[in-house]
N, C-alpha and C positions, 0 to 999 in steps of 0.2 A: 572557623578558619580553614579554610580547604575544602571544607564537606557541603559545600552546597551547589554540586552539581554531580553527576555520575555522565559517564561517556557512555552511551549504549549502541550509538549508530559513526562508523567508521567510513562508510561509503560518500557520506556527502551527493552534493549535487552540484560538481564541477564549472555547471551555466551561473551557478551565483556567487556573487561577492565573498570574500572572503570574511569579511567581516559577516555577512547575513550568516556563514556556515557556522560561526564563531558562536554566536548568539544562542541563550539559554532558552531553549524553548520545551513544550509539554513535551513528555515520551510518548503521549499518543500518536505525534509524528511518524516516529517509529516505528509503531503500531498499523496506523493508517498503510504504511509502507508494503509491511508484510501482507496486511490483508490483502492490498492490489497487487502483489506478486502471485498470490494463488489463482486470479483471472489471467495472468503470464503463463502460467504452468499449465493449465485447462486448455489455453486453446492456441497457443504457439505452436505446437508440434503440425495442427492443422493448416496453420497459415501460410508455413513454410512447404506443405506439400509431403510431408511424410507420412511414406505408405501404411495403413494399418492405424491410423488417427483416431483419436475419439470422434462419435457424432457432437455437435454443438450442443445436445440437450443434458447429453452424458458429464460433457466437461464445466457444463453449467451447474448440474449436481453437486459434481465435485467439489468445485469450487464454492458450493455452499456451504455444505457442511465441510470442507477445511477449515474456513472462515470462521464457520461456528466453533470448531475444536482448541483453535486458535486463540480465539475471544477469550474463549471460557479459560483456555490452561493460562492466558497471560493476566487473565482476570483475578485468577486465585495464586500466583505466583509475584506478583507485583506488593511491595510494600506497601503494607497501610499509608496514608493520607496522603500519597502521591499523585493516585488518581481524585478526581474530585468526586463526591458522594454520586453524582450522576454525569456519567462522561459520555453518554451519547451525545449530545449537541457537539460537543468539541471533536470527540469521536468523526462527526458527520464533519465538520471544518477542514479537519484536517485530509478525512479521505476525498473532500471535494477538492481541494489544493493540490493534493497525491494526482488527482485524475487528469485536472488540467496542465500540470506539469507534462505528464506521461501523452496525452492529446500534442501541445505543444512539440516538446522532440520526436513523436511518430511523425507529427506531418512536416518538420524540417529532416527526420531521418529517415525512415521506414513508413510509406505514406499508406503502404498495403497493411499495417498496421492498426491503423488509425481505429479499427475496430475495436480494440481492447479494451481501453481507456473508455469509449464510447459508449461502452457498456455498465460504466461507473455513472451514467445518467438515465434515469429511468423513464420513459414514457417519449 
């Protein structure tokens, strides 16, 4: 009674329903979220034109191994039986959903953007 949800993510995503925000979904969402913020943080600074930027190979480094760091501290940090015994696939769902969301509002917002996100698909 009460305990069958925890709040982990306060920011929402303002474009959808209120109800859809409302909705219990996996904390790999979450998850997903943060990992696609570390390609935000790698190569914005560049986008934007600020002097003294990382080269694109550097902040792709970066951005790996945060990713990696990430994984692993919220991998051993998360309560037993939460995540499922193998969360990659869903892992993968949700950062595919995370990318096209962030695609979607770069090219109604920030069209010089569009690269980021874009980078969340391989090949």
């Amino acid at each position: 009674e009460g305990d069958d949800a925890t709040i982990i993510d306060f920011e929402g995503e303002p474009a959808r329903p209120l109800a859809w925000r409302r909705a219990k979904r996996t904390p790999l969402r979450d998850a997903a979220g943060m990992l696609r913020s570390f390609d935000y943080v790698a190569h914005s600074e560049r986008l934007l034109g600020v002097p003294g930027s990382v080269p694109e190979w550097a902040g792709d480094a970066w951005a790996s191994a945060a990713k990696e760091e990430f994984w692993a501290a919220y991998r051993g940090a998360i309560q037993p039986g939460i995540l499922p015994a193998d969360p990659a696939p869903l892992l993968d769902l949700a950062l595919l959903e995370k990318a096209v969301y962030e695609l979607r509002y770069e090219l109604n917002n920030r069209p010089s953007w569009v690269a980021i996100p874009l980078r969340a698909f391989p090949g």
